[in-house]
C-alpha positions as a printed Julia matrix, in Angstrom:
351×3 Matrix{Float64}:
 -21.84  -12.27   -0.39
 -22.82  -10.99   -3.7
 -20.76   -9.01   -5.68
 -22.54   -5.7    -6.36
 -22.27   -4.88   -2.93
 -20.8    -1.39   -3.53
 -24.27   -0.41   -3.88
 -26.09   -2.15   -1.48
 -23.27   -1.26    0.73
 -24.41    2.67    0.77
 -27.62    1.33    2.34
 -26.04    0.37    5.53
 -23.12    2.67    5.65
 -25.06    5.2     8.19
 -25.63    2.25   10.64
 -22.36    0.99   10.26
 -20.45    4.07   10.67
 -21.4     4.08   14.27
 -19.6     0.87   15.41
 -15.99    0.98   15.86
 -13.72   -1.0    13.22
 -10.0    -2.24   13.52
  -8.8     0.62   11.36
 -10.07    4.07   11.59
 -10.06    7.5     9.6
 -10.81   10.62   11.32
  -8.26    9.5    14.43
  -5.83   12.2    15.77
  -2.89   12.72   15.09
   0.07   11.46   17.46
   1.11   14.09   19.85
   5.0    13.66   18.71
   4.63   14.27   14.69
   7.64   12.6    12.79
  10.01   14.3    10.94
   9.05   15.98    8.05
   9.82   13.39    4.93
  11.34   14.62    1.57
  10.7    13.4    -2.02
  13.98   12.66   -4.02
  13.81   11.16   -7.2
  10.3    10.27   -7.45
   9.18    7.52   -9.96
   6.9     8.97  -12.93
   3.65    6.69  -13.43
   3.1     5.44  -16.7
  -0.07    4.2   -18.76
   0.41    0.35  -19.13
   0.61    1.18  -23.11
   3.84    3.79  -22.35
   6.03    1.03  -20.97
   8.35   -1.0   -22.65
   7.91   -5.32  -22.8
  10.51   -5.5   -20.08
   9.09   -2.51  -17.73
   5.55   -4.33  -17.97
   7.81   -7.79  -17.03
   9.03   -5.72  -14.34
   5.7    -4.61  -13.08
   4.47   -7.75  -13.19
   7.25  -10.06  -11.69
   6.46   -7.7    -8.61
   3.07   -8.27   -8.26
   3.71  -11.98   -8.49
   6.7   -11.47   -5.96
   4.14   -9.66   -3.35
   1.96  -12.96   -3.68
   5.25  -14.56   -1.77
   6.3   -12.18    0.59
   4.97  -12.7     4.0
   1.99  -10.64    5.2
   2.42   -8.15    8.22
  -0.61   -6.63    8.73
  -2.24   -8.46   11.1
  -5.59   -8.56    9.55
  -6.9   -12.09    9.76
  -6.79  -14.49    6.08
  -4.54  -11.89    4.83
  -1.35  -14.2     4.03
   1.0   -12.31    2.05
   2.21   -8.63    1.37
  -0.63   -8.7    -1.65
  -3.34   -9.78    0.25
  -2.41   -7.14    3.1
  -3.05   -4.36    0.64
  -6.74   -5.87   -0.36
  -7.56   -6.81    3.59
  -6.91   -2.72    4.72
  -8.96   -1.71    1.56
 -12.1    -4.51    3.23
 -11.75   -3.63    6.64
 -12.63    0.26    5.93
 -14.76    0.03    3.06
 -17.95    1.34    5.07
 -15.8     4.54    5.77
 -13.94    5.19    2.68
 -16.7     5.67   -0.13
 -19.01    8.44   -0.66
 -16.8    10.46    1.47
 -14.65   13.98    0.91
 -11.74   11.99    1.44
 -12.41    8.62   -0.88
  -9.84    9.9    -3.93
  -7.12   10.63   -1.36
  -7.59    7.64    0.83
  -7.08    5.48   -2.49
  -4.23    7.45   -3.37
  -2.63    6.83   -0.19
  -3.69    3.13   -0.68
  -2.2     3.22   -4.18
   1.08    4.68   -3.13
   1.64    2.34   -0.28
   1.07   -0.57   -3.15
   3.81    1.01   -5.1
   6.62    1.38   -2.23
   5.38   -1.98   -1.35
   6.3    -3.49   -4.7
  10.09   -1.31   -5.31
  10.82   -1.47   -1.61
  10.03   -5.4    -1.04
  10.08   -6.56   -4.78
  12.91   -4.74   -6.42
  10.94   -2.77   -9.08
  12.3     0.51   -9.84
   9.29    1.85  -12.06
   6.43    3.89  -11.03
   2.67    2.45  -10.41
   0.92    1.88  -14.26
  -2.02    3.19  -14.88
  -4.92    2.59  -17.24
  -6.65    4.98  -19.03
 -10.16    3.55  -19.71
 -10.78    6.18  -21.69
  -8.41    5.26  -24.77
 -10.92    2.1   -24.86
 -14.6     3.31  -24.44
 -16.7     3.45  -27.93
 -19.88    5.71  -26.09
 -20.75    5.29  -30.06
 -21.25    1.42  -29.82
 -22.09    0.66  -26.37
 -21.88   -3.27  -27.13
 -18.64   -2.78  -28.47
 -15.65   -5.64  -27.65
 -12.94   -2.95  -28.05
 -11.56   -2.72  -25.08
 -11.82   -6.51  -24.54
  -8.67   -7.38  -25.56
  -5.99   -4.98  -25.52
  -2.17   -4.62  -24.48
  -4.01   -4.59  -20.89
  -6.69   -6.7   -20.7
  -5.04   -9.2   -22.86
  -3.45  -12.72  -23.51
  -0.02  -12.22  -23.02
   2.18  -13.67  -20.69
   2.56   -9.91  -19.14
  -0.29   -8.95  -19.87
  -3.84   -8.49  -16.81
  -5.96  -10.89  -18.66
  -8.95  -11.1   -20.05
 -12.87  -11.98  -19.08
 -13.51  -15.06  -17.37
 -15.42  -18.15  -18.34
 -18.95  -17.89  -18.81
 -21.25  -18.49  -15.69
 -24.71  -17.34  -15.3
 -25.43  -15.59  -11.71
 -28.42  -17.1    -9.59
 -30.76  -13.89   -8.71
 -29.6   -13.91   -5.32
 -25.82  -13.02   -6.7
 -26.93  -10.34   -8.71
 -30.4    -7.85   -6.59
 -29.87   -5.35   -8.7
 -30.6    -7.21  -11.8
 -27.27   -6.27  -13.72
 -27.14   -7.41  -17.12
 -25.04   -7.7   -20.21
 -22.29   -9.66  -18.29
 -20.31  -12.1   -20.39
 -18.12  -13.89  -17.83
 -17.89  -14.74  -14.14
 -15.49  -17.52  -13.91
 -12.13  -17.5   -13.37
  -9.64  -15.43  -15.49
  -7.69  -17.78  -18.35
  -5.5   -16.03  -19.85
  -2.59  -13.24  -18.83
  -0.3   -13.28  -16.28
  -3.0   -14.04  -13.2
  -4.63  -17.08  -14.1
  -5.45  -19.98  -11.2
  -1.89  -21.89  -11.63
   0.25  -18.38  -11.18
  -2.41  -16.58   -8.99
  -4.82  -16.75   -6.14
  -7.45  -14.41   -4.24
  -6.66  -15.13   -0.71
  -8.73  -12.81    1.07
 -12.6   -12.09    1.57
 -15.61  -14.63    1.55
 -14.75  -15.82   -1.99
 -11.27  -17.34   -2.07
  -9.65  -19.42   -5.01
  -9.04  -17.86   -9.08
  -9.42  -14.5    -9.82
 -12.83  -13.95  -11.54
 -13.88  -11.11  -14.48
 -17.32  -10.1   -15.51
 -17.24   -8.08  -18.45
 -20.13   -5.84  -18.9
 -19.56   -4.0   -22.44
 -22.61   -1.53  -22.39
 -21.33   -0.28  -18.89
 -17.71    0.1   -19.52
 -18.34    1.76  -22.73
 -20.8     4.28  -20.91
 -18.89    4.68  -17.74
 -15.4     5.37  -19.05
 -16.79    7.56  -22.09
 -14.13   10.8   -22.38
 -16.79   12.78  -21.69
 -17.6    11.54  -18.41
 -13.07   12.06  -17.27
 -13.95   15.68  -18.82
 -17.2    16.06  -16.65
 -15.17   15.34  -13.66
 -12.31   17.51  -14.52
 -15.14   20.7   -15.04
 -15.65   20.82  -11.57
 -14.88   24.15   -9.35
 -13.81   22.99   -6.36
 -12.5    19.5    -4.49
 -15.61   18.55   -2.96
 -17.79   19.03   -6.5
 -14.78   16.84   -7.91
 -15.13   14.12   -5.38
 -18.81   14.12   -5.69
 -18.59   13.71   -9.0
 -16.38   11.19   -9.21
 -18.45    8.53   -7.78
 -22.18    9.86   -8.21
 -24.82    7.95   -6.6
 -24.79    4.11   -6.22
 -27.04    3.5    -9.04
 -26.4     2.13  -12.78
 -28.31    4.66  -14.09
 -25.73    7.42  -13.34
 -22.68    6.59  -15.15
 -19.17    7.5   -13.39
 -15.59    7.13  -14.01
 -15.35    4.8   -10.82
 -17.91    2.37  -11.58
 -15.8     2.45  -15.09
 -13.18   -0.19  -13.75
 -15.09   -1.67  -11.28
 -18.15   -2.89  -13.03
 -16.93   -2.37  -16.57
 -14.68   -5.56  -16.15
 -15.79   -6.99  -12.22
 -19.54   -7.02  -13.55
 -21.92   -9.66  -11.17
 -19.42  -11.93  -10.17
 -15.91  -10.72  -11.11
 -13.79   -9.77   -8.07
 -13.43   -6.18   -9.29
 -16.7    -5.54   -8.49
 -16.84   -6.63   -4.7
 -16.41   -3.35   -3.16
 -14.66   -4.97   -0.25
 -12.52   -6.73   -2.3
 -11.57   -5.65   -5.5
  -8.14   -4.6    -4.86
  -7.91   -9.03   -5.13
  -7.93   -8.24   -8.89
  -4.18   -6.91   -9.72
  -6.04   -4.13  -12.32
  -7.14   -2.43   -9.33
  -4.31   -0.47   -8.9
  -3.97    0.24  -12.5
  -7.96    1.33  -12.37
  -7.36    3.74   -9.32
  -4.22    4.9   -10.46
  -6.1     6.18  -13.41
  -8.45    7.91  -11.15
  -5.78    9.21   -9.12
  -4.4    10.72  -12.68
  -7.6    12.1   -12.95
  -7.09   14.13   -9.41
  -3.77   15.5   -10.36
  -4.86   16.69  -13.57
  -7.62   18.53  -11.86
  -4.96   19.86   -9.41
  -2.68   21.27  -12.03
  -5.34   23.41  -13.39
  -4.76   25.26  -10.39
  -2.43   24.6    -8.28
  -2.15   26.86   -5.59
  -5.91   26.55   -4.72
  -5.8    22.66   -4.96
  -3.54   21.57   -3.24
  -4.49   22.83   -0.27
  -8.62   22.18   -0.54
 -10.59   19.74    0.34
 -14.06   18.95    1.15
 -17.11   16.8     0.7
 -18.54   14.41    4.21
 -17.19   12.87    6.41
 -20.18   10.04    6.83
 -20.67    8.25    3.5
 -23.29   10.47    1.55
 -23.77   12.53    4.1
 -24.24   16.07    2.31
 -25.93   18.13    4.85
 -22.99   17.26    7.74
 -19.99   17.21    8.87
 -16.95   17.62    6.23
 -13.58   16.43    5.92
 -10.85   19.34    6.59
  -7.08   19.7     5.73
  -6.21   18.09    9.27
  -8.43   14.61    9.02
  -6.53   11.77    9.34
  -6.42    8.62    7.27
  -5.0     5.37    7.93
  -3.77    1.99    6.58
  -3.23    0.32    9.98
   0.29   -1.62   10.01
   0.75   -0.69    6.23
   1.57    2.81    6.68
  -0.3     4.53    9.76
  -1.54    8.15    9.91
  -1.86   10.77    7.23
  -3.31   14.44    7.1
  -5.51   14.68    3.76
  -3.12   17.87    3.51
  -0.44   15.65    3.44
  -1.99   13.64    0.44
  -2.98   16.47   -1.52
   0.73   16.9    -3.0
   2.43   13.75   -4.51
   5.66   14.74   -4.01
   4.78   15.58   -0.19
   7.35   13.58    1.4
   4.6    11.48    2.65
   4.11   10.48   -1.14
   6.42   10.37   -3.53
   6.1    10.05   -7.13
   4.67   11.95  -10.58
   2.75   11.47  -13.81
């Protein structure tokens, strides 16, 4: 399977909307609700450049830890508690982009990452996030800048950087992406082959990187986060967020993704990028992005939502306070209006 199939995927997502999948949004809600949850204490998220050595060692030693705990959620290849998280996220792909409810599905995603790792792993921080934006030069689209820094750098507890050279064969890359300057496995950082391995999806073995400069420097430009944060209500927001599935119409989700996944790196498989450990730093980012938009008005925003329910489907049926969401075994049924507020009860934590 190639790896740009976040946009060939919105070809087929119409078709494959119809068939039935293991996990399901839109499902009803139990009969028997459970008892309403409270937020104590809720862990404030960070950007990756905000946190000490030892809170990064932290974050870190967790993810690792993850990568040994057992898997439970009974999705096939998904061996351990890491690979659980990026097996939900492939199973529902076809219904959880270009949708109303794509930012708050990921948040829930996100969140379910982060209990995951101070629940299971003993890490009492909040989920890191990285903002993109402190790293585009929209100035110098061929700029290096970003490639390295405190994130996507050498150190021991540090993501990373690219990964070896390798050309893709045409068939790997349809939409004739260029500007890549990796593909191979990661080298460097805390995730390379000897600490690290993508388990899940058709690809298995090293985590890979792709770094396309001209596209991360265009995609993660402030001025795109401030285009995003301009829009009037939730459903112009989400919209806006992801665009179109088309290079030519830059967006602060294609930022992470393609930015650093490129052709072959497993950041941008949009099944599977959640295998690369900088996808939760990428989408807690975006989720940042969502609760800044929220604060701006608070009282309207956290109780809209909007946008379809069928992946660009803009003439039809749209998501409402009362669709459900769902990661399966990881953490069952939400209400978007549940996921609207982080410090719900159903989520817990802050920026």
């Amino acid at each position: 399977m190639h790896h740009l199939s976040l946009f060939a995927l919105a070809a087929s997502c119409l078709a494959t909307l119809a068939a039935s999948v293991p996990v399901m949004p839109g499902e009803p809600i139990p009969s028997e609700a459970p008892a309403p949850q409270v937020c104590r204490n809720p862990p404030k998220r960070l950007e990756w450049r905000q946190m000490s050595q030892s809170q990064q060692k932290s974050y870190i030693d967790a993810v690792i830890c993850l990568t040994m705990t057992e898997s439970k959620s009974g999705i096939a290849r998904a061996i351990n508690r890491f690979d659980d998280h990026q097996a939900v996220h492939s199973v529902q792909t076809p219904n959880i982009h270009w949708v109303g409810h794509f930012i708050l599905w990921h948040r829930y995603l996100v969140a379910t990452y982060e209990k995951a790792l101070r629940e299971e792993c003993g890490y009492d921080g909040g989920q890191p996030y990285w903002d993109w934006s402190q790293d585009a030069r929209s100035n110098d689209p061929n700029s290096l800048a970003t490639f390295p820094t405190a994130v996507l750098g050498p150190g021991k507890y540090s993501f990373g950087g690219n990964g070896a050279p390798v050309a893709p064969t045409p068939a790997q890359n349809p939409l004739n992406l260029t500007g890549g300057t990796g593909g191979g496995c990661v080298r460097d950082g805390a995730f390379t082959p000897d600490r690290f391995r993508v388990n899940y999806g058709p690809d298995p073995g090293c985590l890979k990187r792709d770094f396309v400069p001209w596209l991360f420097n265009a995609f993660a430009d402030p001025a795109r986060v401030r285009e995003v944060l301009d829009q009037p209500d939730y459903a112009a927001f989400a919209r806006t967020l992801e665009k179109v599935p088309s290079f030519e119409a830059p967006n602060i989700h294609g930022s992470g993704h393609f930015g650093v996944g490129g052709v072959l790196g497993t950041m941008g498989n949009a099944e599977n990028s959640p295998g690369d450990p900088l996808f939760y730093l990428h989408h807690g980012n975006l989720d940042r992005v969502l609760w800044l938009w929220q604060q701006k008005d608070p009282e309207t925003r956290l109780n809209q939502v909007g946008g379809p329910v069928v992946p660009m489907d803009y003439g039809g049926k749209n998501v409402t306070l009362d669709f459900t969401v769902n990661l399966g075994e990881l953490a069952g049924d939400a209400m978007l209006k549940q996921l609207l507020d982080t410090q719900s009860g159903v989520l817990c934590y802050t920026y």
